[in-house]
C-alpha positions in Angstrom: 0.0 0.0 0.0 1.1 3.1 -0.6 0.1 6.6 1.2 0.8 10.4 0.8 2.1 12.1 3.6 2.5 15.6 4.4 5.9 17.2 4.9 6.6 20.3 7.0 10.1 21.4 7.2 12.7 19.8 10.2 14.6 22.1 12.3 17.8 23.4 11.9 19.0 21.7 14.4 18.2 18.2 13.6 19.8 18.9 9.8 22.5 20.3 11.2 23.0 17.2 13.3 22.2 14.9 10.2 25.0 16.3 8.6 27.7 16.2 11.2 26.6 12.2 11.5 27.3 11.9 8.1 29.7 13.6 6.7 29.5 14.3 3.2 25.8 15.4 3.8 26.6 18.9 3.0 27.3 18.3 -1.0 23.9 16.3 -0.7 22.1 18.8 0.2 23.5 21.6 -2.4 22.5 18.8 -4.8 19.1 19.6 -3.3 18.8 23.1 -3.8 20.5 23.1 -6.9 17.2 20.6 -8.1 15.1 22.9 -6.3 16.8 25.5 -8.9 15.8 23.0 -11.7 19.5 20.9 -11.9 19.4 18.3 -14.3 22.3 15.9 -13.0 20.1 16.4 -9.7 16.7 15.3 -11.0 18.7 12.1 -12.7 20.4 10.9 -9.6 19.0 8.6 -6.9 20.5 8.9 -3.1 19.6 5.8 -1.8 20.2 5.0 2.4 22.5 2.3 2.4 23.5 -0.1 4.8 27.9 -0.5 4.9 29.7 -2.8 2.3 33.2 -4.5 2.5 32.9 -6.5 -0.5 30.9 -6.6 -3.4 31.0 -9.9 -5.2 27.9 -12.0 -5.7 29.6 -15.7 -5.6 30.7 -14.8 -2.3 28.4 -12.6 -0.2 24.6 -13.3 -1.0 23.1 -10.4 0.7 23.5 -6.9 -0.5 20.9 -4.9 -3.1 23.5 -3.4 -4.7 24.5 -7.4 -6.6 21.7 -6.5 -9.3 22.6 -3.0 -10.0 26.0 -3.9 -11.4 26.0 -7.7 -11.8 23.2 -9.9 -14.2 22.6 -14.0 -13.9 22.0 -16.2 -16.4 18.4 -15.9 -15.5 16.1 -13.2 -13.4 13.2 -12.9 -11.4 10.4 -10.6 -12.7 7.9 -8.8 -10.8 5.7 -12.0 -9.7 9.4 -13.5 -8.7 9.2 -16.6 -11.5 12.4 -17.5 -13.0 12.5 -15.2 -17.0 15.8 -15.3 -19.3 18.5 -12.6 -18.7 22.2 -13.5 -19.7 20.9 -16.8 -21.0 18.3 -16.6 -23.9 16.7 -19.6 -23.4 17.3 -23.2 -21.9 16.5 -26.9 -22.2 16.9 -29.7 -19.8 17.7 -33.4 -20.2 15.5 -35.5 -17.9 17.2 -38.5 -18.7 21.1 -37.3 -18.2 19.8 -33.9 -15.8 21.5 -31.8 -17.7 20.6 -27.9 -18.3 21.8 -26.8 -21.6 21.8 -22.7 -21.6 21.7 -20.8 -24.6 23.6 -17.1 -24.1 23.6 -14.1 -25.8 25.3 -13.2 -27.9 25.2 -8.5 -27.5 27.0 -8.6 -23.9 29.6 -7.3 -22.8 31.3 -6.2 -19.4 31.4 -2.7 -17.9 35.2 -2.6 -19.5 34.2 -3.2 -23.0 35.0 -7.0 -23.1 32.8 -9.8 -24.6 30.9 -12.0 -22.6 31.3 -15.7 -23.0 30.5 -19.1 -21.6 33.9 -19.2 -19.9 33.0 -16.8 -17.7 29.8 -18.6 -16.6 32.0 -21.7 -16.0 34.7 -19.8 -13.9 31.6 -18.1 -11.7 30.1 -21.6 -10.9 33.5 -23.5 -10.1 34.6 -19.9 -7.8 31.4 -20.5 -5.8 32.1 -24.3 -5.6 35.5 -24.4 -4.7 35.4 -25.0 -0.7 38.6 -22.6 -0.2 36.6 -19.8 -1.1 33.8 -20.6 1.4 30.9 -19.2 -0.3 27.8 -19.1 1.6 25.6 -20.0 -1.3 27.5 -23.1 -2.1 25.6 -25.7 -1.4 23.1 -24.3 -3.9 24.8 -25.6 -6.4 26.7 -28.7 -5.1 24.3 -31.0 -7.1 26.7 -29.8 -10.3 28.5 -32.7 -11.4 30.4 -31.1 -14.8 30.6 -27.8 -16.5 30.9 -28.2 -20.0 31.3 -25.6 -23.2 29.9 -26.8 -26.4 31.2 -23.2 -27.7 31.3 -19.5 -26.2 27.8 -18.9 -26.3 26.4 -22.6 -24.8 27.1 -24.0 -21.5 25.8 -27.8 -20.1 25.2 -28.1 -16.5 25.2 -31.8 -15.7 23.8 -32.2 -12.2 24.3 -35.7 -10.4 20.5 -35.7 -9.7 17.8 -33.2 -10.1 17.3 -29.5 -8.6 14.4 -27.8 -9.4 15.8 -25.1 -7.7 18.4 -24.6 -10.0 17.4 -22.4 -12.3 16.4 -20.0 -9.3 20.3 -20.2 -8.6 21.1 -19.0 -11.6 20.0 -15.9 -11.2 23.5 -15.3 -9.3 25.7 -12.5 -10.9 28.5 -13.8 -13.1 31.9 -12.8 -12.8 34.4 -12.0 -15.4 37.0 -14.9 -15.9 39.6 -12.4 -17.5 39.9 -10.0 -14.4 39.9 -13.0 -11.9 41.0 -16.1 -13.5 44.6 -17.2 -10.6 43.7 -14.6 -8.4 42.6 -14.9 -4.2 38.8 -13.9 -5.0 38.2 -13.2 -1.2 41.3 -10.4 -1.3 41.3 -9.3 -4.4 40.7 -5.7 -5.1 37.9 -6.7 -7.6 35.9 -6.9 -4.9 35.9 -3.0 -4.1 36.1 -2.3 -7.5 33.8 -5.1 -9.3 33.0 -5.0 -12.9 30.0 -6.7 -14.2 27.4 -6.8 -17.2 24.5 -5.2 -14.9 22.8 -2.0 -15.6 24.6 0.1 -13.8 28.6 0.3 -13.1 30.8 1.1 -9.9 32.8 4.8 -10.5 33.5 5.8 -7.0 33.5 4.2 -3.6 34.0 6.2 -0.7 34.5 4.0 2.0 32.3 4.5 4.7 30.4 7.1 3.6 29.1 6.3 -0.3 29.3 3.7 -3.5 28.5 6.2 -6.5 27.1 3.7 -9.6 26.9 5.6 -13.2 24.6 4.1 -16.1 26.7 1.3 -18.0 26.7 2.3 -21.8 27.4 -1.3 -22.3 24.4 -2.6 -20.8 22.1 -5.3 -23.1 19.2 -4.7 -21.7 16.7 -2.1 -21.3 18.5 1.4 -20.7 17.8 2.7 -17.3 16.3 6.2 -17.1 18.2 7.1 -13.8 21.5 8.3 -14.7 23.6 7.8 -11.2 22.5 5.7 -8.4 24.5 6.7 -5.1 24.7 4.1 -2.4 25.1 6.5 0.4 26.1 4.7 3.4 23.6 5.1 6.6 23.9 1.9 8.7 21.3 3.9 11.3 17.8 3.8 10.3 17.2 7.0 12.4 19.2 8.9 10.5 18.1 7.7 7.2 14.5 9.4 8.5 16.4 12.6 9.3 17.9 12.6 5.7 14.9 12.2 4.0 13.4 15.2 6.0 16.9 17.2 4.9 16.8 15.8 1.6 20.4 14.3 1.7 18.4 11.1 0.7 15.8 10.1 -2.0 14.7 6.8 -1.0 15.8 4.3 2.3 13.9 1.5 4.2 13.1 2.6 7.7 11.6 1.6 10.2 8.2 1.4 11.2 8.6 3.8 14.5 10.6 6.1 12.2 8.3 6.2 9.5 5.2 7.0 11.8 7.4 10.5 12.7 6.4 10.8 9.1 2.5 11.1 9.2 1.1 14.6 8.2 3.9 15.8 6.0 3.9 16.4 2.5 5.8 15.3 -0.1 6.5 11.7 1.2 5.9 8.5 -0.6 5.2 5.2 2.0 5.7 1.9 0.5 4.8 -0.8 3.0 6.1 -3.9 1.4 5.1 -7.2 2.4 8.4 -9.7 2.1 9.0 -13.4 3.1 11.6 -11.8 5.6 11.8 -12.9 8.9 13.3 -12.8 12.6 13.5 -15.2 15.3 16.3 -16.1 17.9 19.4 -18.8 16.4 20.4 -21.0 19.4 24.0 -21.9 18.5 24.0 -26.0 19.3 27.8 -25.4 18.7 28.1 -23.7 21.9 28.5 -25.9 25.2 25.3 -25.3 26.6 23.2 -25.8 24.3 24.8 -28.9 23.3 24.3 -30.1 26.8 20.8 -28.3 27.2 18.8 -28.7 23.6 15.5 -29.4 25.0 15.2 -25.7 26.3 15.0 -24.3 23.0 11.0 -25.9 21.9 10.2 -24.6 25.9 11.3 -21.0 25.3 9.7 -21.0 22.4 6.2 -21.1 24.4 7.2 -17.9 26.4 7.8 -15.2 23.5 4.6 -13.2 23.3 4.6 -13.0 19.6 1.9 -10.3 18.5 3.3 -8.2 21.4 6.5 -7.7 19.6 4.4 -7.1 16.3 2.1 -4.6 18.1 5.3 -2.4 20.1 8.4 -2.6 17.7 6.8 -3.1 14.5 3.8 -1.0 15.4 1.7 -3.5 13.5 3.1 -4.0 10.3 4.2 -7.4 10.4 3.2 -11.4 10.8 3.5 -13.9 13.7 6.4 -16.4 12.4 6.3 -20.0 13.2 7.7 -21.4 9.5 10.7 -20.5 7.3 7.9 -21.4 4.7 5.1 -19.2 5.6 5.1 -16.4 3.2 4.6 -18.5 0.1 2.1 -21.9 -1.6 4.1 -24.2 0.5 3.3 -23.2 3.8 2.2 -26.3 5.9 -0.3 -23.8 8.8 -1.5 -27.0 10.6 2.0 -27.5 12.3 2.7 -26.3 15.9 2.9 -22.5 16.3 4.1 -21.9 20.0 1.4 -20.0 20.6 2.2 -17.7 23.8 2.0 -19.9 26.9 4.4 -19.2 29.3 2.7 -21.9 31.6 3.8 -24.5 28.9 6.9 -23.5 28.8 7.6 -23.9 32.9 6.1 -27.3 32.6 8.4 -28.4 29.8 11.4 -27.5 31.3 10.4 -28.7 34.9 9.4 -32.2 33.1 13.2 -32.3 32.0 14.5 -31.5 35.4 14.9 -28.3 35.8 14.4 -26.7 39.4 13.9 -23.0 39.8 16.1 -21.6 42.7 16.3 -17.7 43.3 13.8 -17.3 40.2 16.0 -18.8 38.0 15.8 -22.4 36.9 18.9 -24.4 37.1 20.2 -28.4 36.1 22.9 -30.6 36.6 24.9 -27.1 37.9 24.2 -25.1 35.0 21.7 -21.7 35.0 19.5 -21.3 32.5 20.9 -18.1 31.1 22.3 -17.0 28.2 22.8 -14.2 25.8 20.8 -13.0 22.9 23.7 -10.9 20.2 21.9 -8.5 17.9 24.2 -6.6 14.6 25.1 -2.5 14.8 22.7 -0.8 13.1 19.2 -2.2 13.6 16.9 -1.1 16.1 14.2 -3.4 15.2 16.2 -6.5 16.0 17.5 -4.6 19.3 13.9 -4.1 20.2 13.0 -7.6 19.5 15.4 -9.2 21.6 15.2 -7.0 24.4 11.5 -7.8 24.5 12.1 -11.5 24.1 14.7 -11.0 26.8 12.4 -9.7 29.3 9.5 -12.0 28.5 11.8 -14.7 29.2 13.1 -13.5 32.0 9.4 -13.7 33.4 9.5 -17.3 33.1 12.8 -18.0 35.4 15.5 -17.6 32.5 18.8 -15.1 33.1 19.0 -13.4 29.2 20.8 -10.5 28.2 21.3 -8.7 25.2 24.6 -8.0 23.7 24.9 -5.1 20.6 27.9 -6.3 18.7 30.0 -4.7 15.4 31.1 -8.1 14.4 29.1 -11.5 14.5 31.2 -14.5 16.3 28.9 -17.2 15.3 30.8 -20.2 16.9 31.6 -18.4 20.0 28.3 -16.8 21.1 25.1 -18.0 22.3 22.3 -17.1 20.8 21.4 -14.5 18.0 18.5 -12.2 17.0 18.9 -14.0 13.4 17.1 -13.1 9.7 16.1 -15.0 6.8 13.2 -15.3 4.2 12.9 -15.9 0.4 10.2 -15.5 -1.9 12.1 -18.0 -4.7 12.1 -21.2 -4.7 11.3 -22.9 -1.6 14.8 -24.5 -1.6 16.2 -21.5 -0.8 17.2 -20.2 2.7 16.0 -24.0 3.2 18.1 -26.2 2.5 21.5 -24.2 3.3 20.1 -23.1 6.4 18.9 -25.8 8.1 20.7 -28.3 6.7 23.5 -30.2 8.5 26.9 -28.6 7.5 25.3 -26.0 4.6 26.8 -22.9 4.2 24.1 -20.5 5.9 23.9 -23.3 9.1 25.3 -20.8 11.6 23.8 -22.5 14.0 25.0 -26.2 13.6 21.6 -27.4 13.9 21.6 -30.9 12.2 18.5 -33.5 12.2 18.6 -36.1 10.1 15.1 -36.2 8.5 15.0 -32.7 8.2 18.0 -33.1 5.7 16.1 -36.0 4.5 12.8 -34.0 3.8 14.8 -30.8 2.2 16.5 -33.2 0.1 13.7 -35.1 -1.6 12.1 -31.6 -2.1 14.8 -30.7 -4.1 14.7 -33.7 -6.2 11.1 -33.6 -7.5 9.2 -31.5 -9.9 5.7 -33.0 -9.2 4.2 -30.1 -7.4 1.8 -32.5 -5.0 5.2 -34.5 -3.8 7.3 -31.3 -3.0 4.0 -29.4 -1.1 3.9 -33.2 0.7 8.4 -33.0 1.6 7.9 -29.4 2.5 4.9 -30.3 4.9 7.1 -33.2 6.6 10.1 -30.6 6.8 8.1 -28.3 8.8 6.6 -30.8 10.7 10.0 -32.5 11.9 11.6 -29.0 11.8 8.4 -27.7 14.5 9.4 -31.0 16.7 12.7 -29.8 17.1 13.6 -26.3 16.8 16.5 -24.6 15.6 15.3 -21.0 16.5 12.6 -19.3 17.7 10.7 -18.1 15.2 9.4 -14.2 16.1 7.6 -12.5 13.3 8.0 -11.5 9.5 8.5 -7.6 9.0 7.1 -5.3 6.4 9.9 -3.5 4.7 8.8 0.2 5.2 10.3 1.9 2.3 10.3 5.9 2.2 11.3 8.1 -0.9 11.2 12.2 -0.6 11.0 13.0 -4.1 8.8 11.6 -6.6 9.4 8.5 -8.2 7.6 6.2 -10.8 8.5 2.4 -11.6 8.4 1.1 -8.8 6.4 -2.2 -8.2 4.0 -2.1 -4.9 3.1 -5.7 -4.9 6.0 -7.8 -5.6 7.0 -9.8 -2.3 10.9 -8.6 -1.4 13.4 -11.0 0.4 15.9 -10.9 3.0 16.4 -7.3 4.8 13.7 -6.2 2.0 16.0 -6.8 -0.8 14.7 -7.0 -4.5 12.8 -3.6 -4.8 15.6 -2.6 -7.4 14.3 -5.4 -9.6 12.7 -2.8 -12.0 15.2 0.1 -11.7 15.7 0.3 -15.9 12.0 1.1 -15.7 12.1 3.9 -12.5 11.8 7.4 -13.0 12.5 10.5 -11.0 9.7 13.1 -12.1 
């Protein structure tokens, strides 16, 4: 839904403190007035809030919106998210051998003016495969058996048994072979100055403080209307809200509490975006006590007042979670929710012997306490976990929560965790939750979980997979690898006009895939 709001102007006070948070906020807002003036580079140049990169390189690091401005897959995901052609033209697949045979065009080049081929598809695949390079999407595409090259425009995937996810996982960017081929991919200096075939190409990166993208001349597809994109870098969603109100930003996801501060000024465009994103608390079963203590993890899960958290942090615009699954036709709603019960959950863990003493329960010497980390930057997840904290230290457990710059996943205990895709149902499945997948950063491992994720990927009859999926949800309900919290809305807010831009396609992970459309945006 989108909604007009009214816009009266901020104080000088709170730009002035904007712009001392953020440094270069003083040439974004001449920018501003020189618009204001009529500016033409102004009126074709998109500030965009920006969480911080390190890295920009797709076969590596599978979060990030900026992969799709500058990189393209062999296939893409159009508005209703369903796999179209992109760098491939078309495709065919052996049933018998299970072997995808893509068909690429033949008009691309890369953002230096060299000519795409097949060998650089090849090289991209066997970078993300290679273990050394530890990419977290890996296990995507571990089910490739051979890479072979007919000629420089055809590439055969044989796979050692079916994935019908695997055309989903081609939508990852491809890299070029002639700027990487015998070089450390996770030091190189490509990835802070990437080249790709995407619509837009890298010419400046500030670090810390903006990633300036220009329009790629080179580009195949359709030409984007917006000249410059700048990726201006605002980890804090506060201050993204004051730099819409200063106008150092055009568009940034905010949060909900930050976006109400909004109502009743002009000149504001709300998109409230549904996505298949969502939060819930990782137990790490690498850590000693929750190797030693597993079953407290389904008992917890009774004592987190779901809708509570939906109603205060999200102010409403969100979903109870129970499934990885929910947000899509493969949601199995009969399975056990955790409903708030607090009573429940002092039963359960007095059942398995634990004994409350000073208001907190204890066993076999150990407390029941423990530490929920959240990530720099984002007050929503903060807020979460300090409720959940709270809530479950109303039940007779001892948890804290911990703000950290730097995640530690095998050293800490617990984690105020996000996932969600609207793809395939493979993904953020089966590399989550499956034993010793790249995204398991929680060593959770149950053997017919893996079992149940597995035959899912190996079907195409749409009444089987529903029936895996359902089984996977089931098992994965009967023994929990987080708590599952709530899906979030991504609240998207843009000061300036700006046409294009899909309102009912579902986004993903930390909102991402609004960009899908940005050849067809306009800033009016």
């Amino acid at each position: 839904m989108i909604r007009k709001i009214k816009k009266r102007w901020i104080s000088a006070l709170a730009i002035l403190l904007a712009i001392v948070i953020t440094g270069c906020g003083s040439a974004r807002s001449e920018d501003k007035k020189n618009d204001e003036k009529g500016g033409e580079g102004k009126r074709n140049t998109l500030v965009y809030g920006s969480t911080d990169y390190t890295s920009i390189n797709p076969a590596l690091y599978e979060h990030g919106e900026i992969n799709s401005l500058i990189f393209s897959g062999l296939t893409a995901h159009n508005e209703n998210n369903e796999v179209v052609a992109d760098l491939a033209k078309s495709w065919d697949f052996n049933e018998e051998t299970n072997e995808y045979t893509f068909h690429l065009r033949e008009d691309v080049l890369w953002q230096d003016g060299e000519p795409f081929t097949a060998e650089d598809v090849k090289f991209t695949l066997e970078t993300i495969m290679n273990p050394e390079n530890a990419s977290e999407i890996a296990s995507n595409y571990e089910d490739i058996e051979e890479i072979q090259i007919p000629d420089e425009n055809t590439v055969v995937l044989k796979l050692s048994d079916k994935n019908v996810a695997m055309l989903d996982y081609m939508t990852v960017g491809i890299l070029p072979k002639h700027l990487l081929e015998g070089k450390d991919i996770t030091t190189d200096e490509f990835n802070q100055n990437p080249i790709g075939t995407g619509p837009y190409r890298l010419t400046k990166w500030e670090v810390r403080q903006y990633i300036e993208l220009e329009k790629n001349e080179n580009y195949y597809g359709r030409e984007p209307k917006i000249e410059t994109v700048i990726f201006k870098i605002v980890p804090d969603e506060k201050v993204r809200a004051m730099q819409l109100q200063s106008g150092e930003l055009d568009l940034a996801q905010i949060s909900p509490k930050d976006a109400k501060t909004l109502n009743g000024k002009d000149g504001y465009t709300i998109y409230d975006r549904k996505t298949a994103d969502y939060r819930g608390i990782l137990y790490n079963f690498k850590h000693p006590f929750f190797q030693k203590h597993r079953e407290v993890v389904n008992a917890l899960s009774y004592a987190i007042d779901r809708q509570a958290i939906i109603d205060t942090v999200l102010l409403g615009e969100g979903t109870i979670a129970y499934s990885p699954l929910q947000m899509g036709p493969y949601n199995n709603d009969k399975i056990n929710k955790y409903s708030y019960d607090p009573k429940k959950t002092q039963e359960l863990l007095e059942q398995a012997g634990w004994i409350k003493k000073d208001g907190v329960y204890e066993k076999d010497g150990d407390r029941l306490a423990f530490t929920i980390t959240c990530g720099e930057g984002d007050q929503v997840r903060i807020d979460m976990a300090t409720i959940c904290a709270q809530q479950l230290r109303e039940i007779g457990a001892d948890v804290n929560v911990a703000v950290e710059a730097n995640v530690d996943w095998e050293g800490q205990e617990a984690y105020l965790i996000g996932w969600g895709s609207p793809f395939d149902p493979d993904d953020h499945t089966y590399k989550v939750f499956g034993t010793n997948k790249g995204a398991n950063y929680s060593g959770y491992s149950n053997e017919m979980v893996d079992q149940w994720l597995l035959k899912a990927r190996r079907t195409d009859n749409e009444e089987e997979r529903k029936n895996y999926y359902n089984k996977f949800q089931e098992e994965l309900a009967k023994d929990l690898p987080y708590t599952f919290l709530a899906y979030v809305d991504a609240i998207y807010v843009s000061s300036r006009p700006i046409t294009g831009i899909t309102e009912d396609t579902l986004l993903g992970h930390h909102g991402v895939g609004i960009f899908w459309n940005i050849e067809d945006w306009e800033i009016e």
